[in-house]
DOVO-21588 format. One record per residue: x, y, z of N, C-alpha, C in turn. Coordinates in steps of 0.1 Angstrom, whole numbers, padded with zeros to 4 digits, always signed. Layout:
// DOVO-21588
XYZXYZXYZ...
This chain:
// DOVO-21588
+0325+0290-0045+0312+0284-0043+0313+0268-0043+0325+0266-0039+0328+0250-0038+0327+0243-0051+0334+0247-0058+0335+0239-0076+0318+0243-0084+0311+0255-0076+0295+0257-0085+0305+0270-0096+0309+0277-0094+0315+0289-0101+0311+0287-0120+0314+0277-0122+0312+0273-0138+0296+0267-0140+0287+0267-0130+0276+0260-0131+0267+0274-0128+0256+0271-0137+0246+0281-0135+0235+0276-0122+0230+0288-0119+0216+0285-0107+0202+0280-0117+0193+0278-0107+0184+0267-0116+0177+0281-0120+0175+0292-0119+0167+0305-0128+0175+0308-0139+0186+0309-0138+0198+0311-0148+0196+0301-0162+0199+0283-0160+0196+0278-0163+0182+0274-0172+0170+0272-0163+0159+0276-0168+0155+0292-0177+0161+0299-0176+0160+0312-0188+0167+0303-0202+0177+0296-0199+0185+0296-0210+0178+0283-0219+0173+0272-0208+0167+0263-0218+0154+0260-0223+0147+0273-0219+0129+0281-0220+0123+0270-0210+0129+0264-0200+0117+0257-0187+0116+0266-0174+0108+0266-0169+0102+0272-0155+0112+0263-0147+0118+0273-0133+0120+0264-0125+0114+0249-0118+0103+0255-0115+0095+0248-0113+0091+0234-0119+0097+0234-0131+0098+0224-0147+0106+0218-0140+0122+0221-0140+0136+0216-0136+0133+0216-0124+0127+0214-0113+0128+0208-0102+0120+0196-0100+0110+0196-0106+0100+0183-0110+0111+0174-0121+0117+0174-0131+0124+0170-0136+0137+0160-0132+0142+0171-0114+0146+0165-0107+0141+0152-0100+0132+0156-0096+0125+0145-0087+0117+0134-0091+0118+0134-0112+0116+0119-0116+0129+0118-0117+0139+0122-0115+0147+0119-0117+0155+0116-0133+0150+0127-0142+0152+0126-0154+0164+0137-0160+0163+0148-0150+0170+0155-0155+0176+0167-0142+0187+0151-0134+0192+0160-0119+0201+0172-0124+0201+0179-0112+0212+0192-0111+0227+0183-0116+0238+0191-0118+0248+0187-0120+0257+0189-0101+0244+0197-0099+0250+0201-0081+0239+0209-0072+0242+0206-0064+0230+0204-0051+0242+0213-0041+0238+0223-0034+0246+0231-0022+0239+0225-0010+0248+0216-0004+0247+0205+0010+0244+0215+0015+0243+0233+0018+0236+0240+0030+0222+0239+0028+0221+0253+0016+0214+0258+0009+0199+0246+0002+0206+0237-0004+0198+0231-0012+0194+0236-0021+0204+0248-0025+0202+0254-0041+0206+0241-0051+0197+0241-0063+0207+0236-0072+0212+0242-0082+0221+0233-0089+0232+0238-0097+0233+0231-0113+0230+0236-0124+0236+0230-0135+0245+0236-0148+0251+0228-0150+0257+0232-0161+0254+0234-0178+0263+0235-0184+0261+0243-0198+0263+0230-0207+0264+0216-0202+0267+0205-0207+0255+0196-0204+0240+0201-0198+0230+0199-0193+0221+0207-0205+0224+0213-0214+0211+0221-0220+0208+0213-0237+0215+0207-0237+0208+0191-0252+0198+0184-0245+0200+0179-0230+0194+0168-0225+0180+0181-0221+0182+0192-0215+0170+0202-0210+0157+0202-0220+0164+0210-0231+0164+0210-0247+0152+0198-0249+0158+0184-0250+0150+0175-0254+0137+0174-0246+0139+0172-0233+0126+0167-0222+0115+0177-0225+0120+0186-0230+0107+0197-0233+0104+0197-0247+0106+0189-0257+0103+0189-0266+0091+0173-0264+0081+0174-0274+0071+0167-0276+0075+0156-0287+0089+0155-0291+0089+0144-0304+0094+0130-0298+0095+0119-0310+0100+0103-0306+0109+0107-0300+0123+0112-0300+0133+0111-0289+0133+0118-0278+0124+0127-0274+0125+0127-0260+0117+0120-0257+0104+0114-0262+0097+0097-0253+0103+0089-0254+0117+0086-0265+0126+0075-0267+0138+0078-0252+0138+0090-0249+0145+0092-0239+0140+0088-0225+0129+0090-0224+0120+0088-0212+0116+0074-0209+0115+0067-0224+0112+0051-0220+0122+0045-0215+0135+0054-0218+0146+0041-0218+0150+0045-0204+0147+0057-0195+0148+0061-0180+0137+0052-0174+0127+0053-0177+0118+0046-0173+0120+0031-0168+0126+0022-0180+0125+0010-0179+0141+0005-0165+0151+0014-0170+0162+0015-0163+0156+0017-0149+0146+0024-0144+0144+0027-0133+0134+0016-0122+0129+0009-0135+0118-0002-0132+0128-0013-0127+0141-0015-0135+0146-0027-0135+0159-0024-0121+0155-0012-0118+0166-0012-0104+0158-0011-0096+0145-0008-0093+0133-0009-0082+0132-0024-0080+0131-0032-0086+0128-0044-0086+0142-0050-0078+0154-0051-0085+0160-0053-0083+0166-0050-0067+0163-0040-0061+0162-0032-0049+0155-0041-0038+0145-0044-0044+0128-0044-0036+0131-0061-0032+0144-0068-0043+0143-0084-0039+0155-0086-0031+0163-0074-0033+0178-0073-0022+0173-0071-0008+0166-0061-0006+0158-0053+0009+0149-0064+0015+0146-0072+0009+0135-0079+0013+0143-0093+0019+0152-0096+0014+0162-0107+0018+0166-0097+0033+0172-0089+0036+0181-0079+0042+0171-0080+0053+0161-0075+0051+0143-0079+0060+0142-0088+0068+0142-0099+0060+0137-0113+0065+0153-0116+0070+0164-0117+0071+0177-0120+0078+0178-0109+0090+0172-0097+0089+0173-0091+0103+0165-0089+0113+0151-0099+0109+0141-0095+0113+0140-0105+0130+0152-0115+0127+0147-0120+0135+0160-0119+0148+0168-0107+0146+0180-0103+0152+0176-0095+0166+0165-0087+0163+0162-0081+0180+0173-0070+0179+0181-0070+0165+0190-0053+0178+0181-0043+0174+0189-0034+0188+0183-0020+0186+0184-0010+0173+0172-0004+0171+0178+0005+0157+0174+0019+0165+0181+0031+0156+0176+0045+0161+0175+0054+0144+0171+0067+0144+0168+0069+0136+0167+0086+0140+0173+0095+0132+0170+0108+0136+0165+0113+0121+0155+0124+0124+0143+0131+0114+0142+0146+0122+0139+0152+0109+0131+0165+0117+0120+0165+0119+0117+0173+0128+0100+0173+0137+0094+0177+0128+0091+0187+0120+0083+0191+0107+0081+0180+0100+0092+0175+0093+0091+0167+0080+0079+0152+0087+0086+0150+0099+0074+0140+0104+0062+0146+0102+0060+0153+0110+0043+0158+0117+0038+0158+0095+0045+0165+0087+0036+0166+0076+0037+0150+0067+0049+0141+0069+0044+0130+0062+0034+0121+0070+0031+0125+0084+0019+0115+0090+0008+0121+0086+0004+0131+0081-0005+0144+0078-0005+0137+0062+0000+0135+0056-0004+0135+0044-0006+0118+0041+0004+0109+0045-0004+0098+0045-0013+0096+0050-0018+0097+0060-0031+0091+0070-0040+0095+0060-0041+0103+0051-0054+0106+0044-0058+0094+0032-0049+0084+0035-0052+0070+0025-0056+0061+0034-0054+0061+0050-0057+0052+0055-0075+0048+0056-0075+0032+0063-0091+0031+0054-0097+0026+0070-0109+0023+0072-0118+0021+0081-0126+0010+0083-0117-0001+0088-0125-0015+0082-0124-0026+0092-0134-0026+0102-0131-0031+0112-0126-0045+0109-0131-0052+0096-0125-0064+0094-0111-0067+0093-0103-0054+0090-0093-0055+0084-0087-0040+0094-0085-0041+0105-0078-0032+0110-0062-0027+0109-0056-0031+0100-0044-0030+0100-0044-0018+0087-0054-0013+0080-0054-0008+0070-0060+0011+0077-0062+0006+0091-0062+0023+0096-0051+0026+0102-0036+0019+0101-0024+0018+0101-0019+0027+0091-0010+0035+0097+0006+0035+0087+0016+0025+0090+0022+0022+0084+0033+0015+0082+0047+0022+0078+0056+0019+0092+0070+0028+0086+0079+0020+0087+0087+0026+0076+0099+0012+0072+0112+0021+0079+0120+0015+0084+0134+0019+0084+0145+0009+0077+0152+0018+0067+0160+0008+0058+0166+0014+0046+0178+0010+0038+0184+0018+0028+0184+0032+0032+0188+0037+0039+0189+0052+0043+0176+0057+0042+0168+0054+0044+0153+0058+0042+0143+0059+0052+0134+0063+0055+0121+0062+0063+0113+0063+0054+0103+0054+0058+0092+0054+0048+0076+0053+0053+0065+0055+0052+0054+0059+0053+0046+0056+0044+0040+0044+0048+0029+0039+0037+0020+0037+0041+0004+0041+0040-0010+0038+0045-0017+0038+0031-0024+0027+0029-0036+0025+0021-0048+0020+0028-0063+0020+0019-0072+0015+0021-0077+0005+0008-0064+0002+0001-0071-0005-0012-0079+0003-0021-0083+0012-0021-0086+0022-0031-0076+0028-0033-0068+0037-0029-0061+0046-0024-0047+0040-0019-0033+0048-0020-0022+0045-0018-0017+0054-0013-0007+0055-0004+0002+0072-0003+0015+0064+0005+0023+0070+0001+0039+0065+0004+0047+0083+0003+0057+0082+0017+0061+0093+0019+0076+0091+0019+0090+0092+0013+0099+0088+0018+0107+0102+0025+0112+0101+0036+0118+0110+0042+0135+0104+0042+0141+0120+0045+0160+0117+0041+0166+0117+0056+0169+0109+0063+0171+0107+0081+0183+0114+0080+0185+0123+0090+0194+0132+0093+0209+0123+0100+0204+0112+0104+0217+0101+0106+0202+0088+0111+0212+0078+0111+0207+0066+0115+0215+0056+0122+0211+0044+0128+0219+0028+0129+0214+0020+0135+0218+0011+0131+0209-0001+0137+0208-0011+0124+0199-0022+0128+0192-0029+0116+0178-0025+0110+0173-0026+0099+0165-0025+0091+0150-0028+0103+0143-0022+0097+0131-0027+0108+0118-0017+0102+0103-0023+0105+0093-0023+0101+0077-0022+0114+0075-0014+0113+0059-0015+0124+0048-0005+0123+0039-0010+0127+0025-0003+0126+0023+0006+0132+0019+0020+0132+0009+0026+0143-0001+0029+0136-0011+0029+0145-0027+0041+0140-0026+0052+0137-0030+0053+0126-0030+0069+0121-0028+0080+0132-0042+0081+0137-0045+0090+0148-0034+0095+0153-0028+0080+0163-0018+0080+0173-0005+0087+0163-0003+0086+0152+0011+0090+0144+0010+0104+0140-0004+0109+0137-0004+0124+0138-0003+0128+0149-0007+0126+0162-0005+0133+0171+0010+0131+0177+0019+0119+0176+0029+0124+0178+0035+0133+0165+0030+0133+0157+0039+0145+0149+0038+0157+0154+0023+0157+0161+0019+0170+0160+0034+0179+0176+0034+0165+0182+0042+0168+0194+0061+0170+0184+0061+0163+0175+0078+0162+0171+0077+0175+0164+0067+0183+0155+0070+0191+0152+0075+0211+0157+0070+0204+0168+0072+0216+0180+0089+0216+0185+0100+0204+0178+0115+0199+0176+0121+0202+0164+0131+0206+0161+0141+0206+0152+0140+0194+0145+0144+0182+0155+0146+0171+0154+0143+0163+0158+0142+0148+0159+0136+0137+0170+0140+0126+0166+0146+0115+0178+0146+0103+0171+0140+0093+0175+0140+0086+0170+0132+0073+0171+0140+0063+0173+0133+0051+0179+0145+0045+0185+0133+0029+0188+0142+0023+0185+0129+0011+0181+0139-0003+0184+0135-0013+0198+0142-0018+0200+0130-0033+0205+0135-0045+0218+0127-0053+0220+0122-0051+0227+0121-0041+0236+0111-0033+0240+0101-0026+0240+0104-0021+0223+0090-0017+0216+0097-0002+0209+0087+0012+0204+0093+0018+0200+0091+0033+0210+0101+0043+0212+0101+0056+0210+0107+0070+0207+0100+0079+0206+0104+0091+0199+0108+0098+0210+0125+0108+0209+0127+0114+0219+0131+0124+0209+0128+0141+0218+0134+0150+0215+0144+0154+0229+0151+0165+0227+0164+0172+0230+0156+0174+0249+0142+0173+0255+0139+0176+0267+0131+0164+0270+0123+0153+0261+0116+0147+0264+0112+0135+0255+0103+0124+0255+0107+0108+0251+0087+0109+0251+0087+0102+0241+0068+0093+0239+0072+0082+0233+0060+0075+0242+0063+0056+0236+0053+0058+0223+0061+0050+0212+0054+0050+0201+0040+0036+0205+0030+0040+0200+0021+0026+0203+0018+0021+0187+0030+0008+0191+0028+0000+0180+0018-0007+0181+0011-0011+0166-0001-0021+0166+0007-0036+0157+0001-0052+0161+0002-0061+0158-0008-0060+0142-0001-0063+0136-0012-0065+0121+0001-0065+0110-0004-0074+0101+0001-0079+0087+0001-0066+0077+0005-0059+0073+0005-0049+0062+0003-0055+0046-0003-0049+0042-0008-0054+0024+0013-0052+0019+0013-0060+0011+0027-0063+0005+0023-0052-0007+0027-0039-0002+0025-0028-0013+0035-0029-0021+0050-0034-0018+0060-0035-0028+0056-0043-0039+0048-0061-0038+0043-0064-0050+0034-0054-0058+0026-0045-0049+0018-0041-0059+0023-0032-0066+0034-0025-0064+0039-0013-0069+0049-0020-0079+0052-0030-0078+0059-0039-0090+0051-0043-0102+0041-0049-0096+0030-0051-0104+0023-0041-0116+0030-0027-0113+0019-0015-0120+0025-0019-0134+0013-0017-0143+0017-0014-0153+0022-0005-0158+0026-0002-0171+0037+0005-0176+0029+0017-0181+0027+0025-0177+0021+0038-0181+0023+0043-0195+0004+0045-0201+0004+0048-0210+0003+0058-0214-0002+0068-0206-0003+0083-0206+0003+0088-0193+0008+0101-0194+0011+0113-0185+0012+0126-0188+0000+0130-0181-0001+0142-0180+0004+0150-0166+0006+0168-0170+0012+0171-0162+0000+0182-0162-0004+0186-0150-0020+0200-0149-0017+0209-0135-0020+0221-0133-0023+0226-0126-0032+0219-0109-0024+0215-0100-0030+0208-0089-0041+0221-0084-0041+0227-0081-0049+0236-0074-0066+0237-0091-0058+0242-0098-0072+0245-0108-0081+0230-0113-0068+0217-0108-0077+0204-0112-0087+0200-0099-0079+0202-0088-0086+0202-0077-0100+0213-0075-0102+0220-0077-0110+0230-0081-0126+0225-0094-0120+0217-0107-0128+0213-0113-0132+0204-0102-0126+0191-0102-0135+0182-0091-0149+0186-0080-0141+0200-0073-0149+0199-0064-0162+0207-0073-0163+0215-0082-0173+0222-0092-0181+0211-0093-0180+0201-0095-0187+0190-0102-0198+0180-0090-0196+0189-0081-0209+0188-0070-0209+0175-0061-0218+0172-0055-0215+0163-0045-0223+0148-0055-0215+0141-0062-0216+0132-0071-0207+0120-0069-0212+0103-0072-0205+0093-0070-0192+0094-0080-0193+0101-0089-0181+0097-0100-0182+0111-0112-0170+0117-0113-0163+0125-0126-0154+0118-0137-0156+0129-0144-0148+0118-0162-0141+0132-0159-0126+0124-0160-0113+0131-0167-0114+0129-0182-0110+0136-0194-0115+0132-0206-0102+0139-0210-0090+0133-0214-0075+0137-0216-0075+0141-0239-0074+0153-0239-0075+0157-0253-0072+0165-0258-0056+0164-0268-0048+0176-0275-0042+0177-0258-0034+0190-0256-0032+0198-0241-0043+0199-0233-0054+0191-0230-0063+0202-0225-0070+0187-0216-0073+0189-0203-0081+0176-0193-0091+0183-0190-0102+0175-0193-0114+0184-0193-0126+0174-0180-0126+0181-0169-0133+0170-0159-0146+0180-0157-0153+0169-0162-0170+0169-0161-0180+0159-0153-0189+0156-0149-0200+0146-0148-0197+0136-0162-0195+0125-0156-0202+0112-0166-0204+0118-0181-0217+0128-0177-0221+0130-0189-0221+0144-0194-0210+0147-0192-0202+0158-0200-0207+0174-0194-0216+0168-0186-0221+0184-0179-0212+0188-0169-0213+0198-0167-0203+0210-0153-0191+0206-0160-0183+0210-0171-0175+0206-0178-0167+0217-0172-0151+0215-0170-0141+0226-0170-0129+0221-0177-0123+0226-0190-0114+0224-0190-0100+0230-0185-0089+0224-0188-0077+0227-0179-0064+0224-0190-0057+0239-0191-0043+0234-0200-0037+0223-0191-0029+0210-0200-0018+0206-0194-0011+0204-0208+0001+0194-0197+0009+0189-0207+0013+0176-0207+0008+0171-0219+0008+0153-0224+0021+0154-0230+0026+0140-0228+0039+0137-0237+0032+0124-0247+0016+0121-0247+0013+0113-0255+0000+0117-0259-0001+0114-0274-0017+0122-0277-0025+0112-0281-0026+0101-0268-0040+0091-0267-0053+0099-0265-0062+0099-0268-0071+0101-0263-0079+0092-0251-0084+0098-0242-0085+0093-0229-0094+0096-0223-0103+0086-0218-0115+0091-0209-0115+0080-0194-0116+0085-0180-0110+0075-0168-0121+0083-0157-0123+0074-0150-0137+0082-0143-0131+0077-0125-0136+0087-0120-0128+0087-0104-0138+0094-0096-0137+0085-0084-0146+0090-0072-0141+0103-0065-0143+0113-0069-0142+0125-0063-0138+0124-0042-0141+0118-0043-0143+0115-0024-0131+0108-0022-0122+0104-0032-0107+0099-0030-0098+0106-0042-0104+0109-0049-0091+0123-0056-0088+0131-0053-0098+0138-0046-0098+0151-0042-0087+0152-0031-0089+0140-0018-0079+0142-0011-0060+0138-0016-0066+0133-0024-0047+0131-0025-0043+0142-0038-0053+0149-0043-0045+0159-0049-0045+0171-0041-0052+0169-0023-0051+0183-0014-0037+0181-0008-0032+0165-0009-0024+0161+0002-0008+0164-0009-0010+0168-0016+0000+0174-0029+0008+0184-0028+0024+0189-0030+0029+0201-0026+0030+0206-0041+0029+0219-0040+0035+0224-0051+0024+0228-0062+0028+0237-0072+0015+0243-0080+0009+0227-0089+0025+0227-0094+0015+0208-0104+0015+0199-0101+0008+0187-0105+0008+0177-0102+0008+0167-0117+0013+0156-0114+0012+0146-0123+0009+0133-0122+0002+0129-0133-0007+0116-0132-0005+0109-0143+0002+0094-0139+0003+0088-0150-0008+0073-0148-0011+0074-0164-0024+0065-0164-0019+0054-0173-0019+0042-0171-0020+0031-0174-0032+0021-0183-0039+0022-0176-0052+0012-0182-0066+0026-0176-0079+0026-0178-0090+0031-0172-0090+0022-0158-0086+0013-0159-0096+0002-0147-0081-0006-0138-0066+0004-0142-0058+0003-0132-0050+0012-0124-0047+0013-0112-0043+0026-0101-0034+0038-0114-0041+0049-0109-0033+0058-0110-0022+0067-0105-0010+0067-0105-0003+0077-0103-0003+0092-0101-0006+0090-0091-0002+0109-0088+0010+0112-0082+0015+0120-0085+0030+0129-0078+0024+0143-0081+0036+0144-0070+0041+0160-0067+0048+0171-0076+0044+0178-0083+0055+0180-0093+0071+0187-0078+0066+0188-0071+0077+0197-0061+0081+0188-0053+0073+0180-0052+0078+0169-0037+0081+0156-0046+0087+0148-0049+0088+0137-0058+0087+0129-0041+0092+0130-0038+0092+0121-0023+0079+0111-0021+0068+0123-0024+0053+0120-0019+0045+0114-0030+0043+0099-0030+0036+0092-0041+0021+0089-0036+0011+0092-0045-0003+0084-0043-0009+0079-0050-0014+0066-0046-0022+0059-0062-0034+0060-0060-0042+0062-0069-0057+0062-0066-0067+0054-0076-0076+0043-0078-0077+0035-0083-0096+0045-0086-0096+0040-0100-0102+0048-0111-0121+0038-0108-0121+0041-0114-0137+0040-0108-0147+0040-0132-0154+0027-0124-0163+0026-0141-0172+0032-0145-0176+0037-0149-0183+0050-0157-0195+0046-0165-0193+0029-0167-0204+0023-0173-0209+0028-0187-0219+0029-0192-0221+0037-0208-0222+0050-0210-0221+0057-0200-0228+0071-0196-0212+0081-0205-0201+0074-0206-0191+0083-0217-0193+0085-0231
């Protein structure tokens, strides 16, 4: 099995160190606790028997596994940064070069990251650049970013090959779902983005991408900018999504974070549901959110959990995927005034 023989599968593994698969693959995708091995067909993973101290801890609720997590955390802050002022130099030196770049993706993985961003994009005729996605090509990456300033959503996809220089452009939502909706009917497709402008070809046929002229919000400052999260919770996406919509057609809901349990009601504590999760911190916490923007970025979510890390009441929240770590959304929390 190509050097896996000594390594357990992730069910194997998870029996042995009492977590749910489902645990260890979210685990993976903060990147706290990778496989020891990944099967380049399959995308099975793989870990070993020298992986169950560190398993062990992340699921335990005491100082050293948050002593463990701060110190991932801060490591991870300080190479984002560090990244974000290398790429940005790399940017601005290639930007004014004109070569051709190309880019290969599969047809699926597009059509669903233009489907799941667009649901952040915003509607503002003063500011038209904000019913834009924005896709980056760069660091082996594609990227997918649409906000409306409430709301944030960033998708990174893994390019099946690439070359060229680094490169950056607008299209309209609309126009970006519907060519997905055409790439995903392909295996594959590439993109190809030169001084001529951009397009997508598959294996019988080619669409001109319609780029738009507009300035994009500098989401990398803002994502540097986030404060340092003081709570995270991990809940059931489908049963949170669920309380929200219970809670009727209303400007604003209180998440009310206490012991295991997030309890989202009205303001004022009515149409209350609560919901097991799981805190790694026992602040008590009350954050109030427009239902008409949570709802969609916890629909635009893969996977049974999701997780939200909260910072301040009155700064963006963090949502992830517990399945897709790829797919990030922030969603900026809403005041509640005396009514808590």
């Amino acid at each position: 099995m190509d050097g896996t023989t000594e390594l357990l599968s992730i069910s194997a593994f998870a029996r042995r160190v009492g977590l749910a698969p489902s645990a260890l693959r979210f685990y993976d995708d903060c990147h706290v606790l990778p496989p020891a091995h990944v099967d380049g067909v399959t995308g099975y993973r793989y870990y070993s028997p020298g992986q169950e101290p560190r398993a062990r801890l992340v699921r335990s609720s005491g100082e050293e596994a948050r002593a463990v997590l701060e110190r991932h955390r801060s490591r991870v802050r300080n190479q984002t940064r560090a990244a974000d002022a290398t790429i940005a130099a790399v940017l601005r030196s290639l930007s004014e070069a004109g070569s051709p770049a190309w880019v290969r993706v599969g047809g699926v993985e597009l059509a669903s990251a233009a489907r799941q961003v667009a649901l952040a994009v915003g509607h503002d005729e003063q500011h038209p650049e904000l019913g834009c996605v924005l896709v980056e090509i760069d660091d082996a990456e594609i990227r997918l970013v649409a906000t409306d300033r409430y709301r944030f959503s960033m998708r990174i996809l893994q390019p099946a090959a690439m070359d060229g220089p680094s490169c950056r452009f607008l299209m309209d939502a609309a126009a970006l779902i519907e060519i997905g909706a055409w790439a995903a009917r392909s295996a594959e497709v590439t993109i190809e983005i030169g001084p001529d402008g951009a397009r997508a070809r598959n294996a019988s046929a080619s669409r001109i991408l319609p780029v738009v002229d507009g300035q994009f919000p500098a989401y990398r400052d803002m994502l540097c900018a986030l404060a340092r999260p003081q709570c995270r919770v991990i809940v059931d996406r489908s049963a949170l999504l669920a309380a929200v919509y219970s809670c009727g057609d209303t400007p604003g809901i209180a998440l009310r974070l206490v012991e295991d349990e997030v309890v989202v009601s009205l303001p004022d504590h009515s149409r209350a549901t609560a919901l097991s999760a799981v805190r790694q911190e026992d602040l008590p916490l009350t954050i109030g959110f427009d239902p008409a923007v949570l709802a969609p970025a916890l629909e635009a979510g893969v996977g049974p959990d999701v997780l939200l890390e909260i910072s301040t009441v009155t700064q963006p929240v963090v949502v992830r995927s517990a399945d897709q770590g790829s797919f990030t959304t922030l969603v900026m929390p809403i005041s509640l005034g005396t009514r808590i």
